[in-house]
Structures are given as C-alpha cells and as structure tokens.
C-alpha positions in Angstrom: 2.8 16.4 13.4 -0.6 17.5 12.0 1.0 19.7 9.5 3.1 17.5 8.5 0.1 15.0 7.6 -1.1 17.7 5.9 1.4 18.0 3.7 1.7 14.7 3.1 -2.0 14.9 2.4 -1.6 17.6 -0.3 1.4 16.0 -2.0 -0.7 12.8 -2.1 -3.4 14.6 -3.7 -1.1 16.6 -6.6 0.7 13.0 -7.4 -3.4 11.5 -7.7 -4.3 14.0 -9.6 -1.4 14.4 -11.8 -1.3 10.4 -12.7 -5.3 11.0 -13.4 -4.3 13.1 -16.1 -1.5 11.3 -17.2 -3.6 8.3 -17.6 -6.9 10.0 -19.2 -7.2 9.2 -23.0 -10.3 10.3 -24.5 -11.1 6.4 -26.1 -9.5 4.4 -23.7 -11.1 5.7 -20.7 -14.2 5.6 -21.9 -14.2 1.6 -22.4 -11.9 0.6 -19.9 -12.0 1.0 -16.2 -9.4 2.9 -14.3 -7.1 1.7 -12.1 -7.9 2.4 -8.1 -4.0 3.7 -7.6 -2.2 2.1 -5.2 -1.9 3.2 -1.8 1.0 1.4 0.0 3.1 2.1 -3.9 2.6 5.6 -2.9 3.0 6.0 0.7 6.2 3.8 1.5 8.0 5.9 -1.9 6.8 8.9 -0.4 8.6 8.1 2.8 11.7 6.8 1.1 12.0 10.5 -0.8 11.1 12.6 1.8 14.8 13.1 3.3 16.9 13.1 -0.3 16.3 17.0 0.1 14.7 17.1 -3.9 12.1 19.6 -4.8 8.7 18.8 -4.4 8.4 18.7 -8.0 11.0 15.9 -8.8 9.5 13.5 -5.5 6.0 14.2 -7.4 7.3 13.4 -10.6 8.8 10.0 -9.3 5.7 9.0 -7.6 4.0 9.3 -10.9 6.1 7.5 -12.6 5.8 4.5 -10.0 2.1 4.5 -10.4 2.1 5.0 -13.8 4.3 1.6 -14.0 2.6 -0.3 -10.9 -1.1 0.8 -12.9 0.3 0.0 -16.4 1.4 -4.0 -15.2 -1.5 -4.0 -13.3 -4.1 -3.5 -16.5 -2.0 -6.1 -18.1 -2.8 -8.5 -15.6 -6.7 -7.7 -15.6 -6.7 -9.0 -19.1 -5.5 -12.5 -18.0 -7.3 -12.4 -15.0 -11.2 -11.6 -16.0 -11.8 -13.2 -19.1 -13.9 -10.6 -21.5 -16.3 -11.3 -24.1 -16.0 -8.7 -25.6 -12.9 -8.4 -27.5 -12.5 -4.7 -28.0 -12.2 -4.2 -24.0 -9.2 -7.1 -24.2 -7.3 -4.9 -27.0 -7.6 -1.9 -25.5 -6.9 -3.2 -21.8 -3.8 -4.0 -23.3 -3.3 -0.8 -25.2 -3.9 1.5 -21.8 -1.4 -0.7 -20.3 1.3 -0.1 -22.4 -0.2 3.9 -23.0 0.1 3.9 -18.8 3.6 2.0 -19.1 5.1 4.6 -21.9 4.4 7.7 -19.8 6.9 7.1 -16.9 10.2 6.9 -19.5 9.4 10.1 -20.8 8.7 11.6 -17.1 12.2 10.5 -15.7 14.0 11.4 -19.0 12.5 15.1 -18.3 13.7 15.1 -15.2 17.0 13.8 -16.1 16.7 10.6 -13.7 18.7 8.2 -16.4 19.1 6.1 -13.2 15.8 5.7 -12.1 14.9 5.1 -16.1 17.5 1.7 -15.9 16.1 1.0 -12.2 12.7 1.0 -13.3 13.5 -0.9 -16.3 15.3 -3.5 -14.1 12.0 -4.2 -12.1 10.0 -4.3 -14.8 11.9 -7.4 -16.1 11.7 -9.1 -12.3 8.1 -8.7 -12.2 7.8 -10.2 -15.8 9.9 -13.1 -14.8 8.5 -13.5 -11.7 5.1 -13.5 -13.1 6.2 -16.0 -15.5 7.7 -18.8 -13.5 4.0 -18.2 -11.0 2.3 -19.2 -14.2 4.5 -21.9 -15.0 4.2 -23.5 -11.5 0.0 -22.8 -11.3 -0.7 -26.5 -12.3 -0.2 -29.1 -9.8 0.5 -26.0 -7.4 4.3 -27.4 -8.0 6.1 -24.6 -5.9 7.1 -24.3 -2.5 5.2 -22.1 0.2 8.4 -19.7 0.5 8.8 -19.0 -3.1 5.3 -18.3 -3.8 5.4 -15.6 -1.5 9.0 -14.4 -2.6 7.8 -14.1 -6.0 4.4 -12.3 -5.1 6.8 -10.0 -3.2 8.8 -9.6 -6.2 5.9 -8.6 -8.5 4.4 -6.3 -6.1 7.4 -4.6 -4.7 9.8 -4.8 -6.7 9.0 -1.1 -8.0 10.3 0.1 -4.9 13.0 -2.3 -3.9 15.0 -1.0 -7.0 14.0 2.1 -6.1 15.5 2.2 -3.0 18.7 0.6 -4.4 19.2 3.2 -7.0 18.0 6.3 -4.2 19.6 6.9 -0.6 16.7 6.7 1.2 18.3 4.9 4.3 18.1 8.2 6.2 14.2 7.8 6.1 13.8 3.9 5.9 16.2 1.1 6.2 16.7 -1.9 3.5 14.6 -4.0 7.0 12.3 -1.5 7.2 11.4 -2.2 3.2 11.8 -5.6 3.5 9.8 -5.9 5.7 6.7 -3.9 4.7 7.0 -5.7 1.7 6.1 -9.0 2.9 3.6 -7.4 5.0 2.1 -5.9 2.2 2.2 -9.5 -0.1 0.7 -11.6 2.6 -2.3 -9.4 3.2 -2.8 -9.2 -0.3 -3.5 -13.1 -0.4 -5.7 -12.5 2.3 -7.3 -10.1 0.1 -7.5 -13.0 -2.3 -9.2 -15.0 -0.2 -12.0 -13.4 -0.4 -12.7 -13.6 -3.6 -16.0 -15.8 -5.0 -13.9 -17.7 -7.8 -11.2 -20.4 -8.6 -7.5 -18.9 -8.7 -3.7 -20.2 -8.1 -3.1 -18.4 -4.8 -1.7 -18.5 -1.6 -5.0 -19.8 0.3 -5.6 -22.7 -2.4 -1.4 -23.4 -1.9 -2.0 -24.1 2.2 -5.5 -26.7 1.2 -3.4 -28.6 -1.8 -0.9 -29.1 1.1 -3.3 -30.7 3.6 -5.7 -32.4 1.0 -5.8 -35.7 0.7 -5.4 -37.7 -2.9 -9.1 -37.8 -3.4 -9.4 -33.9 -2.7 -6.6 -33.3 -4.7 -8.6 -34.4 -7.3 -11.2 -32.4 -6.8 -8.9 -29.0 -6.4 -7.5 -30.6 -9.8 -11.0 -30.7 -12.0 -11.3 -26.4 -11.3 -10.3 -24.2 -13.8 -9.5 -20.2 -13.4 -12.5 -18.6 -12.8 -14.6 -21.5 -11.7 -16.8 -20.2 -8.7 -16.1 -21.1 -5.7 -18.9 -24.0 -4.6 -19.6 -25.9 -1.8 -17.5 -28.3 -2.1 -14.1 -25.9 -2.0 -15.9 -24.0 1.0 -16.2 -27.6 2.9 -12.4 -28.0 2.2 -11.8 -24.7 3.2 -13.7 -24.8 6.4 -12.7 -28.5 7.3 -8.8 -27.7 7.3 -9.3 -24.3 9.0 -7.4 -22.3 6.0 -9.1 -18.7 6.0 -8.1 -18.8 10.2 -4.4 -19.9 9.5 -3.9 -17.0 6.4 -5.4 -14.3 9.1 -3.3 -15.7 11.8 -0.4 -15.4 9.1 -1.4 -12.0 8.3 -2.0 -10.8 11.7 1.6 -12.1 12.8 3.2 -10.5 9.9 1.7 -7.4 10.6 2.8 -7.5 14.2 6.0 -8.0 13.3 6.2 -5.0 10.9 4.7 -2.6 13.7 7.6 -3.7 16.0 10.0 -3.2 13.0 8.6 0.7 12.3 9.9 1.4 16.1 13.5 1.2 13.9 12.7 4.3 12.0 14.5 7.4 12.8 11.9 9.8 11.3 9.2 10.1 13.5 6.9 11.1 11.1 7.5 8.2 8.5 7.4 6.2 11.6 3.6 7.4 12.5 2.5 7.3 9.1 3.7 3.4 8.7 2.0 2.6 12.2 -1.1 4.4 11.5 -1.5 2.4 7.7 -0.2 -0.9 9.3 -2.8 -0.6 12.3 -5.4 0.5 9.3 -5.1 -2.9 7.6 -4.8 -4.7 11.2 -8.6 -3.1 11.8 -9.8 -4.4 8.2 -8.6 -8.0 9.2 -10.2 -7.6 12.4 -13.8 -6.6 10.2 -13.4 -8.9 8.2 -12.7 -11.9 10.7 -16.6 -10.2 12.3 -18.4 -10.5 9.3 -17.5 -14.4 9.0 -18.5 -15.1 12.8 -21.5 -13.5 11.8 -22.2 -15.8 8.6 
C-alpha cells in the first residue's frame, strides 16, 4: 500500500510539473497569477485511469489535459469574479485562459485520443451553459435549491463525467462512485464559499433568501457583487443559523460519500478516496473551531 502511494505521489508530481510548464509563458506569467491546480480534478481521474492498462505516459498526458482545461475555465472566471483596475491584467486573464484552454487539443490530438478531443469538447459546452443559465438566475435568486447545486456540479465536474463516459473506468470507479464524489466535492465547495468576506450568488445566500422575510429580502436585494460582507448580512446569517445548516449539509454529504467508497473494488482507489474525503471532513471540523472561538 505504501508503494503504491508512492507512485501515485510521483505520477502526481510529473502531471504538476508537466502542466507548470505547459502553462508558463514568459509575459503572461509574469502579470497574472497562476492557478493553484486542482486536487480532487486530479486525484478522482487518476483513479478512473489507473485500471485501463495505458502507459504512464498517455494517463499523464490526460491529466494534463484536464487541468489544463479545468485551469483555463477557471482564469476565465477570475476575470468576472474580482473586478481589476487595471485593464491590462483583465486582457491577459483572458488571453492565459484561452493560451491554458488551447494546449489540451493539441495534447490529445498527439496522442491520438480523437475521443477524448470531442468528450472534452462536450463538457466544455455544459459548463458554458451551465454557467450561463447560474448567471441568468443570480437576480432575485430565481432558481430552485436542487438545480443550483446540479448546475455547480455540472461546471465543476463535468470534466470528468464525460470523461468517464467516453473511458471504461468502471473497473476502478463506478458511475455512483462519481456521482457521488461529485456532489460531495460541489457542496463543500459552497462551504468554501461561505467563507468568503464579500457579496456573491451562492449556495449559503440561496438558503437566507429562502428564510428572509420581505423586509430582509430587501436588504439581500440592495447588495451588489463584491459588496463586503457587513453586519447586517452577518446578523442574517447568524439569526437563521445558515453557516451551521451548510456544515451540517456538508458533513452529511460527506458521510454519505465515505460509505459509498466501501463500493469500490480497488482497494487502493478505495484508500486514497477515504483518506481525501476524511481530509476535508477534518478542515470542516477546523473550521467549525475557529468560529466557536470567535
């Protein structure tokens, strides 16, 4: 088991490494920030190649190309989501993007993965659309708890839900399995969110317009994107208990997905899924300290 973390370790460490340099550009990254790449993108499509018997060239290659995408969308949405006064950082948050985006058709076409190519392509247009009809529903908070969290799902898994449609992987994890991590994975991202010191459409704000009354409405009505988050949203916050019921949420979901990684036949995927699910259980747990504290 411990050499098989290793390896898992090292193969983490080439496909790092090899999207670092994919991603370097002598201008860009000297004005804007790089990406932190995303852990749970690479561990659950590390799992879902380990069993297809490919070399360890074309699993690397493949994870590269999902970070490159996942990291390329993601600087997209940086632009929209911290304003810049400075112009030049906007243009060329939006040129990395697209430089980050462009790198992954030419990796799969070298490889000769014309399936992954339209796969990719596939999720790329449900996380557009998805983002879209989020953006579209923002004001008035006109969407339904259910499908905010589908479409959060969609934008941040949907990478490796076509993926494992296009792959085999069942051998290694089942469609559950997936399914399941990726709700996980959404709902402790808007806990994520909740900690965050300004005004945003998310899940946390969603659960307080439910409960608000008319005149609060109101006042979750008069903030704009970006507005700090005062004293008055805190009160609202504290008074209908809404940070307790998303970590409740959180907690449950991630119970849920511990009892579902039992499932898994490989007992090394299943060890590295428990071991990252009980990692964010223990972050919750810090978290839910510091605010006792406060």
């Amino acid at each position: 088991m411990k050499q098989e973390r290793l390896e898992q370790c090292d193969r983490w460490e080439c496909v790092l490494r090899r999207v670092e340099t994919h991603m370097f550009h002598s201008h860009l990254t000297a004005v804007v920030p790089m990406p932190q790449l995303h852990q749970p993108t690479l561990l659950m499509g590390s799992l879902m190649l380990s069993n297809l018997g490919w070399s360890d060239e074309d699993i690397e290659g493949v994870l590269c190309s999902l970070l490159l995408i996942y990291h390329g969308l993601a600087v997209h949405d940086e632009v929209e989501l911290t304003p810049s006064n400075r112009e030049e950082v906007r243009q060329l948050s939006v040129l990395a993007g697209d430089f980050f985006s462009s790198k992954y058709y030419r990796l799969l076409a070298e490889m000769g993965q014309y399936a992954l190519i339209q796969a990719f392509a596939k999720a790329i247009q449900t996380i557009n659309e998805s983002k879209a009809r989020l953006r579209s529903t923002s004001v008035g908070f006109s969407i339904s708890d259910d499908e905010y969290i589908a479409l959060q799902e969609q934008i941040g898994l949907a990478l490796l839900y076509e993926l494992g449609e296009a792959v085999d992987c069942r051998t290694a994890v089942s469609n559950h399995v997936l399914r399941q991590f990726g709700r996980t994975i959404t709902i402790y991202n808007e806990f994520e969110k909740s900690q965050q010191h300004y005004w945003d459409f998310t899940y946390m704000n969603l659960l307080l317009w439910r409960v608000a009354t008319p005149d609060e409405r109101r006042i979750l009505g008069s903030y704009s994107f970006g507005d700090p988050c005062d004293n008055r949203l805190r009160s609202l916050h504290t008074k209908y208990q809404i940070s307790a019921q998303l970590r409740d949420l959180v907690s449950r979901s991630l119970k849920e997905f511990i009892d579902v990684c039992a499932s898994v036949p490989d007992r090394a995927a299943q060890t590295a899924l428990e071991r990252f699910a009980s990692s964010l259980a223990n972050h919750i747990q810090f978290q839910r300290g510091l605010v006792e504290e406060r």
